[in-house]
C-alpha positions as CSV (number, residue, x, y, z in Angstrom):
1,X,120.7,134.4,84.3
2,X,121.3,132.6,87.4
3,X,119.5,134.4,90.5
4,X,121.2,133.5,93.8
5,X,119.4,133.0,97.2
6,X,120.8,136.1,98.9
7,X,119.7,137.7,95.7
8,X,116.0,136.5,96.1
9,X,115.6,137.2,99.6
10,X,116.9,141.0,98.9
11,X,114.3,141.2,96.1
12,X,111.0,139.1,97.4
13,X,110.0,141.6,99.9
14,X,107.4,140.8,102.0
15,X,104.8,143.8,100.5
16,X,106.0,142.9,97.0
17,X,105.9,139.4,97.5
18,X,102.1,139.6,99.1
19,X,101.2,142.2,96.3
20,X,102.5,139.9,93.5
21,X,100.7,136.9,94.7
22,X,96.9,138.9,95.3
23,X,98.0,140.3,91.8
24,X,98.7,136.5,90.4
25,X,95.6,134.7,91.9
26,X,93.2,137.1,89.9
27,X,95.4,136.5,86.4
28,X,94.9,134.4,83.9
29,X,97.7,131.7,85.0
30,X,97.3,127.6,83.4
31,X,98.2,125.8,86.4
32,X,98.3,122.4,86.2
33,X,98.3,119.7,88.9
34,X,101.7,118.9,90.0
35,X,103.2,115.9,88.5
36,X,104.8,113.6,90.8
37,X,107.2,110.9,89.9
38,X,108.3,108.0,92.1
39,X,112.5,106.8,91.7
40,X,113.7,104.0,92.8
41,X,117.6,104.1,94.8
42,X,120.1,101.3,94.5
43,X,119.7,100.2,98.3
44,X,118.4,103.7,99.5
45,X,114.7,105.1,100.3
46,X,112.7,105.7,97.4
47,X,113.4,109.3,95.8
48,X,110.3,111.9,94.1
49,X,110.5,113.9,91.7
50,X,107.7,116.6,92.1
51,X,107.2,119.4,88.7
52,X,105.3,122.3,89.2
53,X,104.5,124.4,86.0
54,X,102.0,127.6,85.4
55,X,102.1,130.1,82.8
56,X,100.8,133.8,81.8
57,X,100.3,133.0,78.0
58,X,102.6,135.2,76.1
59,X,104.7,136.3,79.1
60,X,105.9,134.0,81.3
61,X,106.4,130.0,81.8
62,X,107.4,128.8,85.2
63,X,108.1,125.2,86.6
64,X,109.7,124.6,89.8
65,X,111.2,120.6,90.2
66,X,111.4,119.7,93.1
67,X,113.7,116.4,93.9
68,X,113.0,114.3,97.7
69,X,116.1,112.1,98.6
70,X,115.3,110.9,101.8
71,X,118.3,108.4,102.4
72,X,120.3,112.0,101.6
73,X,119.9,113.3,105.6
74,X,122.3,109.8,106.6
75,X,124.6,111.0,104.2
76,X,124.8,115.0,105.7
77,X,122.7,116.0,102.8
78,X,119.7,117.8,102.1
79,X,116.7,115.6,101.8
80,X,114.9,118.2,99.2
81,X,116.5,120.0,96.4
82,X,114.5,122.2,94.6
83,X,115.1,124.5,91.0
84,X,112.7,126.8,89.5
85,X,113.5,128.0,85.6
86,X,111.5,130.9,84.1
87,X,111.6,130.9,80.3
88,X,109.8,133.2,77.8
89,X,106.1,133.2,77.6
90,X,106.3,133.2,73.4
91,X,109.8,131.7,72.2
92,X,109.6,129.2,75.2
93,X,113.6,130.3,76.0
94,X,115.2,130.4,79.4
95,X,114.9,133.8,81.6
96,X,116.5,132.5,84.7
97,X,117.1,130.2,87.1
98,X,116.6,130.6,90.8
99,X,117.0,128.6,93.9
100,X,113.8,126.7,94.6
101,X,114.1,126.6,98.2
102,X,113.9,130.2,99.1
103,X,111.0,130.5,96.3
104,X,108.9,128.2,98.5
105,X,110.1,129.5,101.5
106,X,108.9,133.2,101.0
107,X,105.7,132.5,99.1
108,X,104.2,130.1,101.7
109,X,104.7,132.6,104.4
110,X,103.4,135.6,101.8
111,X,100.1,133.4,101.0
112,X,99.7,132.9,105.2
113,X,99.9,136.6,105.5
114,X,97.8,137.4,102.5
115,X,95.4,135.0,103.7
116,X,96.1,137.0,107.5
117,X,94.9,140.1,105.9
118,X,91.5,139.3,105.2
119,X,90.7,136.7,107.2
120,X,92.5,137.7,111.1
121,X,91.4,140.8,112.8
122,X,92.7,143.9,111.9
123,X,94.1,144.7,115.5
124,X,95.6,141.2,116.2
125,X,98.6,142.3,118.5
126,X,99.8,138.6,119.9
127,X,101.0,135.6,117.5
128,X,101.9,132.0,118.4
129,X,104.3,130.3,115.8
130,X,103.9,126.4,116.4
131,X,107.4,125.3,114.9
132,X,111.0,126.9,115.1
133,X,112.1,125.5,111.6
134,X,112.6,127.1,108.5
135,X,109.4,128.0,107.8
136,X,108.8,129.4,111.1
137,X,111.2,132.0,110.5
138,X,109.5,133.0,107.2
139,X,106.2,133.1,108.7
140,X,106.5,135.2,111.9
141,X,108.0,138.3,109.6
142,X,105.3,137.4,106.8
143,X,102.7,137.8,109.8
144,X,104.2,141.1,111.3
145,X,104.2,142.4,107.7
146,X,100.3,142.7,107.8
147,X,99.2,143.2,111.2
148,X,100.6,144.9,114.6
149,X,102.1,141.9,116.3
150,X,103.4,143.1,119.2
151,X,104.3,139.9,121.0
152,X,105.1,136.4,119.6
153,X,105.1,133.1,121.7
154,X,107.0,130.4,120.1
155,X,107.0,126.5,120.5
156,X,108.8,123.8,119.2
157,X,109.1,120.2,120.4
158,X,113.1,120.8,120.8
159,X,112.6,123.4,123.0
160,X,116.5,124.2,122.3
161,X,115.5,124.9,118.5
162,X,112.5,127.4,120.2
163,X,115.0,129.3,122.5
164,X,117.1,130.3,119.5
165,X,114.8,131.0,117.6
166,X,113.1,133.9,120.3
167,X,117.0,134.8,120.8
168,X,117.1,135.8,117.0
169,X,113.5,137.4,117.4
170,X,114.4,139.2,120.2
171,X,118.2,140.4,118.6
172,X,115.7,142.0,115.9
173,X,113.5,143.9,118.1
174,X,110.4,142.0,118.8
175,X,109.3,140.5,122.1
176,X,109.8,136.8,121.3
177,X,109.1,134.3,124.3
178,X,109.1,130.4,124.8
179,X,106.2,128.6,125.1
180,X,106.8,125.3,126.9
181,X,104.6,122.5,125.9
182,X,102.9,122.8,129.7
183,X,102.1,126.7,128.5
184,X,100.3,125.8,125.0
185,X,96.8,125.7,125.7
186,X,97.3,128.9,127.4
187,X,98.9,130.7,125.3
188,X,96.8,129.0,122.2
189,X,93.6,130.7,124.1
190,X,95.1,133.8,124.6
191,X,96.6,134.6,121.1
192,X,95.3,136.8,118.3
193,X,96.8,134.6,115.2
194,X,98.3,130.8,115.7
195,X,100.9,129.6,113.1
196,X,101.7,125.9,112.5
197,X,104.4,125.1,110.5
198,X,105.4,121.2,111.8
199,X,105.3,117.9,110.5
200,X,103.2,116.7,112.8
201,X,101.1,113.7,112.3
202,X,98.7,113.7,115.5
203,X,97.1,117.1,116.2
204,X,98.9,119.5,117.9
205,X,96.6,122.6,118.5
206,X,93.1,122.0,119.7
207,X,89.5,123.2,119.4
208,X,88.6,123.2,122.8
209,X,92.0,125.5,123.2
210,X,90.7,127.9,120.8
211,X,89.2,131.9,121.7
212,X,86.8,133.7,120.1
213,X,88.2,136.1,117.6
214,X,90.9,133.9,117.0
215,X,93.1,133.5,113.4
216,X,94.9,129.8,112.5
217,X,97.6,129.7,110.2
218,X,97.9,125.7,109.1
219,X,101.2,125.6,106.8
220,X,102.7,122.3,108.0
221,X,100.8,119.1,106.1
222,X,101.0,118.1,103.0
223,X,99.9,114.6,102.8
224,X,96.6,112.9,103.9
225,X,98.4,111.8,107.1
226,X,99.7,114.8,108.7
227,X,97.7,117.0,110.9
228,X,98.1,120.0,113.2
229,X,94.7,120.7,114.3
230,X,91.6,118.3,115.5
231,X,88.4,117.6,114.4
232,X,87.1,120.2,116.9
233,X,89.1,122.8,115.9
234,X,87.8,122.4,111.9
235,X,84.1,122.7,113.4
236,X,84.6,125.7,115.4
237,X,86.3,127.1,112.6
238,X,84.8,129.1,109.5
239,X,87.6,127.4,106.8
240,X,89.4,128.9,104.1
241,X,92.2,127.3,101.5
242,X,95.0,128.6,99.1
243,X,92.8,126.3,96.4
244,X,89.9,123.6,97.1
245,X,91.5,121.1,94.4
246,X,95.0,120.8,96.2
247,X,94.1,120.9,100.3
248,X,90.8,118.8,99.3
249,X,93.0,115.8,98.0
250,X,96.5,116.9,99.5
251,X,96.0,117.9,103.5
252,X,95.2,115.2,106.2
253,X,93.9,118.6,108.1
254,X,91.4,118.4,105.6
255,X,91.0,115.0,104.8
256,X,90.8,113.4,107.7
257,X,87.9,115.5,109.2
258,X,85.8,114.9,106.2
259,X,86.4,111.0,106.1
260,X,85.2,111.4,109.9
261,X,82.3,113.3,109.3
262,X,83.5,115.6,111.2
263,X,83.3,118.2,108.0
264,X,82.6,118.2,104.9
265,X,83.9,119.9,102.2
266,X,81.1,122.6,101.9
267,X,81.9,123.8,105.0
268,X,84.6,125.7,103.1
269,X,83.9,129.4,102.3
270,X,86.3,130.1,100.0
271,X,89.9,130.1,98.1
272,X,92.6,132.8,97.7
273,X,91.2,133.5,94.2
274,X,87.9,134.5,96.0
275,X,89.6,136.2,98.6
276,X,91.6,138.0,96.1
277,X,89.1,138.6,93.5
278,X,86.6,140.3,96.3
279,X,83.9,137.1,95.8
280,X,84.3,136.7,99.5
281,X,85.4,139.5,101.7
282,X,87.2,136.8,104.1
283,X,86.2,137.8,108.0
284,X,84.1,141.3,107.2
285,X,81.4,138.8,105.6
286,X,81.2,136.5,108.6
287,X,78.5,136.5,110.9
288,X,80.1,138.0,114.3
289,X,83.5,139.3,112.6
290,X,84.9,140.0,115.5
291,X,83.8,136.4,117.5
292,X,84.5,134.5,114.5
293,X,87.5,131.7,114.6
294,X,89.0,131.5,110.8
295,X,91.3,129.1,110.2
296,X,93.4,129.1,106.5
297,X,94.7,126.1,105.1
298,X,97.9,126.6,102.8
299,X,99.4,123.3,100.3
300,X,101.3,125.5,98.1
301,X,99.9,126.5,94.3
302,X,102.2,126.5,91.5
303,X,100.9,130.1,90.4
304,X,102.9,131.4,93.8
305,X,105.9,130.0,92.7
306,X,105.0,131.8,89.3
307,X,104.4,135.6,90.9
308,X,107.6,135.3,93.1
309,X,109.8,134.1,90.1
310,X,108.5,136.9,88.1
311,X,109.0,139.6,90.5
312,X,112.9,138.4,91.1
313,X,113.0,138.4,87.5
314,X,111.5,141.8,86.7
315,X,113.2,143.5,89.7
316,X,116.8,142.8,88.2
């Protein structure tokens, strides 16, 4: 069975899709680390090959491969192409196959907002999305899925790409406005929840920007170089992750800090399976709930890719 994108996006709802994954991280899923694989290209960048397995034993065996071309974007290609095959938990045969891409997509923004619902505050009304890709416009739904976002301030370093991006918001129903880069520490100290989905290498979003109260969303790095946050803004911040193993070797956010001694890896509270599992009751078991900054910390888990694969599968 071969599940199309405009199929999965009709079927990975944002409360299924949330549901499925607090559901998934309190399972018993084998997840191992992903395996990554260097290529080399006749006279082109180097390629990777990234596979991302987990299984329910006796149900369900997922792996999503993942394949980075980065000479492709000279050619008018996509830099990243991305399968995900579900076979059978007990003969091991293929179930389906699904577009990888929009499985990543919708997941990364359901783990933000599941991580939103325990850890921002219950009446956060206002929402900053720091990026106007692809991601950005999985994440501000995700978001306003869980909480009563009433207004949403969005910035991009095009500031084209952010203007049609709060056109589409806008054309939907919610009041979307610019944020010019002069307006961002304004409107980063004024928010309930801040969203970062960039690939941004230097810090974009500050501590010394931050209120009390506040909620930070980090989606964007995944290797020990990029960052969207400083060092001040991990200290003021009590720190939460989708998993310790993957942003504690993955996420310059993380990594970075640490090395510094700005942090150190302690200063984490806890992971979604906490979170999930009611070990840690995310911002209601803070000191100050309501003063409290929490800041969540997402590098993708291979069980997410499981639960939304499942529930395309299950729901056909």
């Amino acid at each position: 069975m071969q599940i199309s994108a405009e199929t999965l996006r009709e079927r990975l709802t944002w409360p299924k899709m949330i549901n499925a994954l607090r559901a998934i991280f309190v399972d018993d899923v084998q997840s191992p680390v992903r395996h990554h694989h260097f290529i080399d290209v006749p006279g082109e960048a180097q390629a990777t090959l990234l596979l991302m397995p987990a299984w329910i034993e006796g149900k369900y065996l997922g792996v999503k491969q993942v394949s980075v071309f980065p000479s492709n974007n000279a050619k008018g290609l996509p830099g990243l192409t991305s399968l995900y095959t579900l076979s059978c938990g007990n003969t091991g045969q293929t179930l389906a196959q699904m577009d990888g891409n929009v499985i990543t997509a919708i997941r990364t923004a359901a783990a933000s907002a599941l991580a939103s619902s325990f850890l921002s505050r219950p009446n956060s009304s206002s929402m900053l999305m720091v990026g106007a890709g692809r991601m950005g416009h999985h994440l501000v739904p995700a978001h306003c899925s869980v909480r009563p976002i009433e207004t949403v301030w969005v910035w991009d370093r095009t500031i084209s790409t952010a203007v049609e991006f709060v056109a589409e918001l806008q054309n939907q129903g919610i009041d979307a406005r610019v944020c010019n880069t002069e307006q961002l520490p304004e409107i980063a100290g004024t928010v309930d929840i801040i969203s970062c989905a960039t690939l941004a290498n230097e810090p974009i979003i500050l501590g010394e920007w931050l209120k009390p109260g506040v909620h930070v969303d980090l989606v964007g790095s995944f290797t020990p170089t990029m960052r969207e946050v400083d060092n001040l803004a991990m200290q003021k911040a009590e720190i939460f992750v989708d998993t310790r193993a993957g942003a504690l070797s993955e996420t310059g956010d993380l990594i970075i800090p640490i090395r510094e001694g700005a942090i150190s890896a302690d200063d984490i509270h806890a992971e979604l399976t906490e979170l999930c599992g009611n070990t840690h009751q995310g911002r209601s078991s803070l000191r100050q709930p309501d003063q409290a900054i929490t800041l969540f910390k997402s590098v993708g888990d291979s069980r997410e890719d499981l639960a939304a694969a499942i529930l395309a599968y299950q729901n056909s």
